[in-house]
N, C-alpha and C positions, 0 to 999 in steps of 0.2 A: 959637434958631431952627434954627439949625444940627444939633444935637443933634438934635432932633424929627423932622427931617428925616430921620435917617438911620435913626431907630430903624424911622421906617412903614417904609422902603423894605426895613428886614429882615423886619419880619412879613409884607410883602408875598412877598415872594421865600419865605419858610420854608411859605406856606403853599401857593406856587404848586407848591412840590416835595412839599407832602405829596399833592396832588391827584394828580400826576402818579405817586406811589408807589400812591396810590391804584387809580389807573387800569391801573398797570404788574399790580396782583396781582389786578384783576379779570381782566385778560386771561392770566395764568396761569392764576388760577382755572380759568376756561375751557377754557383750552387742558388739564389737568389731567383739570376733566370728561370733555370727549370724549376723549381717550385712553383713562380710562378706563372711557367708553361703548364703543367700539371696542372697545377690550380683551374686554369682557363679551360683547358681540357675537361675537367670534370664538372665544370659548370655549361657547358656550353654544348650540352649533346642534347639538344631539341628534333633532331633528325631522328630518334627513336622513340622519342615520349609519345605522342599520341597517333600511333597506326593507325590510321583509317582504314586500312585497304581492309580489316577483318569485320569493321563498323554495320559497312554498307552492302552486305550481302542478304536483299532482300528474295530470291532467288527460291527457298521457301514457303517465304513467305502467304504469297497469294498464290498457292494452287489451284485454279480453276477447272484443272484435268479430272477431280474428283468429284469438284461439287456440285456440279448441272451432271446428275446421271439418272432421268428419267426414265430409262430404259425399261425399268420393269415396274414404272410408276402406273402407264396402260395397260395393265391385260386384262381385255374382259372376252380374253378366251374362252371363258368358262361363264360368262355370264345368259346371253339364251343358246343353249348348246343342243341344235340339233345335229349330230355329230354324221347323220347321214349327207352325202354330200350338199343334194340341193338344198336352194338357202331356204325358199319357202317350199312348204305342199301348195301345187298348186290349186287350181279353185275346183277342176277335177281332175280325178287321178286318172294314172295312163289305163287300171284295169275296166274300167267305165266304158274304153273305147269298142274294148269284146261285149259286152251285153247292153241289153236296151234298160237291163232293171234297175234300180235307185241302190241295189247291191252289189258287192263281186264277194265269189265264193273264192275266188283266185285273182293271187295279186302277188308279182312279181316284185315288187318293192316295198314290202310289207316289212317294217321293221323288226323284225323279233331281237337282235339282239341290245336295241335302246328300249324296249320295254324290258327284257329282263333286266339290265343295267337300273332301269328304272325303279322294275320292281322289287328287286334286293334290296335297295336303298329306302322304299317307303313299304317294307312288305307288310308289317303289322295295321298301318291304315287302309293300305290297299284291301288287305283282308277285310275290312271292315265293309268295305264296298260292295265286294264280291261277293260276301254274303247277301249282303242285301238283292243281289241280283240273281244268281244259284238256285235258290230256292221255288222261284215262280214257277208255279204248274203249266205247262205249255198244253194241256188239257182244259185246262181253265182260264185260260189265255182266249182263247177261242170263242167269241160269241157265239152260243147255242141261239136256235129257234127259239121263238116263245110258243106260238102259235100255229100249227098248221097250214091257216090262214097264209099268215106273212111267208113265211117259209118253206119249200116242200123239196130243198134239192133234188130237182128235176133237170137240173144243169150240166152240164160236163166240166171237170174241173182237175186240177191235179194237185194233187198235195206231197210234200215231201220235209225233210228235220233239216234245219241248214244250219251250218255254220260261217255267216259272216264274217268275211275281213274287214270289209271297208260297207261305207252303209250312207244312206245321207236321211241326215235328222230331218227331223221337224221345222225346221228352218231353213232349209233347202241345201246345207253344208256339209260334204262330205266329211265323216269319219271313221278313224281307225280304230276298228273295234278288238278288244284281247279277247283274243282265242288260239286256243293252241300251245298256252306259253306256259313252260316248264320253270319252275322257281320255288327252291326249297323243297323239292322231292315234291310239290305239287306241278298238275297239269289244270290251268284257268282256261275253263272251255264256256262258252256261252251256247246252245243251242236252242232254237224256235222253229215252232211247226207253222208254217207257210201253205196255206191255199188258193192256188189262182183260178178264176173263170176261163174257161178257153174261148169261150162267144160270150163275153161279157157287150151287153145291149139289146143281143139279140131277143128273141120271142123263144119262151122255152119248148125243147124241141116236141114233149113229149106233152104237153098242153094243146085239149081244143083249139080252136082257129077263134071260138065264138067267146072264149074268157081273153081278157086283156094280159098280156103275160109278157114278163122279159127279165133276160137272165143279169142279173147284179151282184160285182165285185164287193162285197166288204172287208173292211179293213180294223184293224186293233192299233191301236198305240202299244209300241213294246219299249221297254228299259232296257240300254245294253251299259256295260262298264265300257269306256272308249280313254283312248288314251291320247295325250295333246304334247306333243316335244314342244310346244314354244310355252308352255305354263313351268317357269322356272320354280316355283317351290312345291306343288302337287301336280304332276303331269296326268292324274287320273282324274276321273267325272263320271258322272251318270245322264245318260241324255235318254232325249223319247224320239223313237223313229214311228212309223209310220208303214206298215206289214200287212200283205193280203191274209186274211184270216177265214171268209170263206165263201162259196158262190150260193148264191140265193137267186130260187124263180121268185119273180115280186107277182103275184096276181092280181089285177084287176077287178073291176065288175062286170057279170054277166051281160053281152051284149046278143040283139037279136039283129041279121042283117037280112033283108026283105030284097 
């Protein structure tokens, strides 16, 4: 009885430790597993190593919206600036169309405020000019008689002091002449004494029938200061016109008519 006894109480016991070995290497097992769950987890994350989506944002990049901006690459606003409307002066001006003479004393589109404009900005050279013109004696401007002979103002004629606006040179082109123009507490005036024949061709009135006689327009080359809006870096000049200066009987020789 004894004997029997003792044997169960060993298979009891041998089997109660196989349970528990049992139980020991399930829970290794386990623990085995997840480790190496874990393990595979932490090696196996490729899905966030290399983001592209922040790679490829060339968007940036080539802004073209900046750098074609020509816009104010042309301005030659400022380059021939006649800031009065019309693009050119015509080849004559509108005051030409009131008188027959190569002048106008009046002239309704007479720039004055681009010659001032003008002449503040080159006033020191300008001056320079204006003297040179100023000065001329309009007394001496004048070709006088020599002789008697050639000359005897027996003519009719009129003389008066003018001051030109506009005028046409020597070349047959009208210009704008300064006069009148206020700049720097100065007034730039040009004036010239003009004498015209009133029967220029004719036979002078107050001469014999029996002398050869006839009344003739002469004329001076004058200097004016004139001013040019399409000359971009000196819009000023000196030119030669072309001015009645005075009426002369021309005498002939004594004829006898039978």
């Amino acid at each position: 009885m004894e004997v029997r006894h003792h044997a169960g109480y060993s298979s009891n016991a041998s089997g109660t430790e196989t349970t528990n070995m049992a139980f020991r290497y399930m829970i290794l097992l386990s623990v085995v597993v997840v480790g190496l769950a874990d393990h595979t987890t932490h090696h196996a994350r490729p899905s966030y190593h290399p983001q592209p989506s922040y790679q490829h944002q060339p968007s940036y990049h080539p802004q073209p919206s900046y750098h074609p901006q020509p816009s104010y690459h042309p301005a030659p606003a400022y380059h021939p600036q006649p800031s009065y409307t019309h693009g050119h002066e015509p080849a004559v001006p509108a005051c030409a169309a009131n008188t027959t003479k190569p002048w106008c004393l009046e002239d309704a589109e007479y720039p004055t405020y681009e010659i001032k404009h003008a002449a503040e900005h080159h006033y020191e050279k300008l001056l320079s000019l204006y003297a040179d013109v100023v000065d001329l004696n309009t007394e001496l401007s004048v070709e006088r008689p020599n002789t008697l002979e050639e000359e005897t103002y027996l003519c009719p004629s009129e003389t008066a002091y003018v001051r030109p606006l506009r005028a046409q040179n020597t070349e047959g082109k009208w210009r704008v002449i300064i006069n009148n123009i206020d700049v720097h507490y100065q007034t730039l005036t040009q004036t010239t004494r003009i004498e015209e024949c009133l029967t220029s061709g004719d036979a002078c009135p107050l001469v014999p029938e029996c002398y050869e006689s006839k009344c003739l327009q002469k004329s001076i080359y004058h200097r004016f200061l004139v001013y040019d809006a399409y000359d971009q870096y000196f819009p000023f000049a000196i030119e030669t016109f072309k001015l009645p200066a005075s009426c002369a009987c021309l005498l002939g020789a004594y004829t006898i008519d039978h």
